[in-house]
N, C-alpha and C positions, 0 to 999 in steps of 0.2 A: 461634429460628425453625427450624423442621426443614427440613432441604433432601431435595431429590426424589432418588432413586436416577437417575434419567435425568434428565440435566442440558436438556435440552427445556425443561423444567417449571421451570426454575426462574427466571423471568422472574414468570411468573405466581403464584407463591408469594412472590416479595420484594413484588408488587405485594399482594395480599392481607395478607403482614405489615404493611406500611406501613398500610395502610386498618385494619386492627386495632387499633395503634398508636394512633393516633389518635383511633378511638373510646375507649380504653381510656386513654388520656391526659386526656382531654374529661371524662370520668367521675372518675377520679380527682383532677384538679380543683375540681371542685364538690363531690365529696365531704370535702375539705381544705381548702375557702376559709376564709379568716381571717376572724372577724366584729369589722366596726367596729375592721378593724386590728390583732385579738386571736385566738391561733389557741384556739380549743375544744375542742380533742382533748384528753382527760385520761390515751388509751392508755399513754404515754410520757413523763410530768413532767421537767423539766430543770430545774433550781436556775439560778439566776444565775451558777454555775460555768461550767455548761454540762457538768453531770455529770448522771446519771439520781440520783433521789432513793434511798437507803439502804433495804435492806428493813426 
């Protein structure tokens, strides 16, 4: 969160991160929900280790 050179401002900028935040939490959410309990993102594979798969 960048803060204001004049500290005035910066009420209004934490309240704006916050509301950011939020949308941006909202969104990445549903863009990661697990289907049927099962996550479907193939980005980043994890073995049962719990290691990234070997290239």
């Amino acid at each position: 969160m960048p803060a204001p050179d004049d500290l005035t401002g910066l009420a209004s900028a934490v309240e704006e991160a916050l509301r950011t935040y939020a949308r941006q939490r909202t969104a990445l959410k549903k863009q990661w929900a697990p289907v049927n309990r099962h996550w479907t993102q193939t980005s980043a594979p994890v073995t049962a280790s719990g290691h990234p798969h070997p290239a």
